[in-house]
Every structure is written in C-alpha cells, then in structure tokens.
N, C-alpha and C positions, 0 to 999 in steps of 0.2 A: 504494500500500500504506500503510497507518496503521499508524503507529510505536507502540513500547508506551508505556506509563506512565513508566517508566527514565528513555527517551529524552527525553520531555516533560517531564519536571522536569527535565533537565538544562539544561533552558533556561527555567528560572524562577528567579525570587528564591529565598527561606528558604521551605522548605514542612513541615507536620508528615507524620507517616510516616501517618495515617491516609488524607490526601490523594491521594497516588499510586496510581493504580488499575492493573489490570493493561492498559488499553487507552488510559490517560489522566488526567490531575490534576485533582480538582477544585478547584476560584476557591470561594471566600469572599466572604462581603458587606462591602464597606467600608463604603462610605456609601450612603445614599436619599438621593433629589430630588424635589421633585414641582414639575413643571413648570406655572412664572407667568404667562409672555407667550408668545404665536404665536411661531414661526418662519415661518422660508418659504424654500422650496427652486426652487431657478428654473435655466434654462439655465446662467446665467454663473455661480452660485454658491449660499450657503446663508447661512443666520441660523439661529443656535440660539436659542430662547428664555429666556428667563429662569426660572432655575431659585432654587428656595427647599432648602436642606439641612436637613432635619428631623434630630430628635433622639431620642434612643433613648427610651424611658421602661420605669422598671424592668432596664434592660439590656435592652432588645427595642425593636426597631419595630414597634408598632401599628399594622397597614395595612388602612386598611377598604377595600371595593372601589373600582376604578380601576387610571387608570396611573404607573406610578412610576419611575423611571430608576436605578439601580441601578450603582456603581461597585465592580470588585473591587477586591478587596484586592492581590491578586498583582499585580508588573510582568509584564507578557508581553513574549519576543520570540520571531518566528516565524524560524526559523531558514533564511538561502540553500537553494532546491531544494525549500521545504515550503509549506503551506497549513494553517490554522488553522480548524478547527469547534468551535463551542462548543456544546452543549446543555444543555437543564436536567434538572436529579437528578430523578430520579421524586417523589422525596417532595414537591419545588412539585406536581408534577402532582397528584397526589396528595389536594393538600390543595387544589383547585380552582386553580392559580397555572399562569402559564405565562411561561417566559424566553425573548424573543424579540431577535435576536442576527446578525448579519451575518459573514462570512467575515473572515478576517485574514490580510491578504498576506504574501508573504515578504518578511521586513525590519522591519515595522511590532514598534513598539517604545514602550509605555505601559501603565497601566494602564486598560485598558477596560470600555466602560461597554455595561449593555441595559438591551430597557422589560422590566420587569416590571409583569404583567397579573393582579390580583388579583381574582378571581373572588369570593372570600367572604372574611373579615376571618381575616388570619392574623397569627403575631408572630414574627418575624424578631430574631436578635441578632445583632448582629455578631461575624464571624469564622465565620458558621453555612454548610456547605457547600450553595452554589446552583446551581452548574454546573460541567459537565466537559469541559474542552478535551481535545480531539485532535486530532494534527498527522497528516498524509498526504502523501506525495510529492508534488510539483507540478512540471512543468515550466514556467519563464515567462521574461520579458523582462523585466532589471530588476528591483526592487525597490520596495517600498513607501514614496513618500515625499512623502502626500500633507497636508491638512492636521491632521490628527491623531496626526500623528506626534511624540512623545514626548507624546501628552497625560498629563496628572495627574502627571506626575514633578517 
C-alpha cells in the first residue's frame, strides 16, 4: 500500500507546504551535472565518471538537448518496512523532459541524484519542483547500506 503525502514528508528534511501532495512530496532541483569522462560498471564494481557542475544563468538552467544528472534538493530517508519511487511531474513531460530514477531501499539515506533526459531546450531554476517521491510498504531483509549511502550530505 502507498503511504500519503503526510506520511512522506515526515521523513524529509524542511519542505514548503506546496510540496506535499496528497499521494507524495515532490524533490526540487538542487544542482545539474553534465557528465565529462566514461564510467564503467563491471561485475566487481562501478566508476562514476567525471562530472562538471554547471551554473545557473539568469537564475535558471539553460538545458539544450541531452543528458544531465540532476541532484535534489531534499535529504531523503526511506523509512524501516518501506520502498521508495520517484517519478517525474508531468510538467518535464510535458515540456519534452523525462526523469529517469531507480528504487530507494529501506534505510538508504542522502540526497539523491537522476539522469534527466532533455528532449528540447528547457530552463530549469532551482528549487523548481521535478519529481514526486512515494513510499509503499515493503517487506525485506535488512537494510540499505550500500555505497551511496549518505551521499551528498
């Protein structure tokens, strides 16, 4: 079952009241990246590549098409017993963008990052709402506590 909005800001940092939804909180933009050097994901482990942190202009990010890595604003924690989905606002969709986004265990605790997939040149500010987490019961084994745990804190 997927918890309300309530429930899911009670396990977030400082949120404004526009944020909480009745099904879920949405995340904000903290920062862009636009990714410099390869990675590479192999059996025994991962390399993240090298990332460049772009700067706002005008108070907005000018994102012409591509991919771009996108960290929120909000710390997340996903709380004992639960499961973490994130989607994006219709309005990326919308406007050709697409926020593409992995599950978040129970436990895992930072503020996290997705690619965003810009279809046609849009302008992003920060603090602008880009997706909405919600949590749903999960049963599991253990806890989240893998290497991205506490990232960006």
């Amino acid at each position: 079952m997927f918890k309300s909005g309530a429930f899911v800001a009670d396990h977030l940092g400082e949120l404004r009241d526009e944020q909480i939804q009745p099904n879920g909180v949405d995340l904000t933009l903290g920062t862009v990246f636009e990714q410099t050097t390869a990675g590479r994901i192999s059996r025994d482990g991962k390399t993240i590549g090298e990332r460049e942190e772009l700067d706002p202009e005008n108070e907005a990010y000018a994102l012409s098409t591509g991919g771009y890595i996108v960290r929120y604003a909000e710390r997340i924690h996903i709380p004992e017993g639960h499961i973490g989905f994130l989607y994006p606002r219709s309005s990326l969709l919308r406007n050709s963008c697409m926020l593409d986004t992995a599950v978040w265990d129970a436990g895992y605790e930072g503020r996290g990052e997705g690619l965003l997939e810009v279809h046609h040149e849009i302008e992003l500010e920060p603090g602008a709402r880009i997706a909405q987490l919600v949590l749903a019961d999960a049963d599991h084994v253990g806890e989240y506590d893998g290497s991205y745990q506490q990232e960006n804190l």
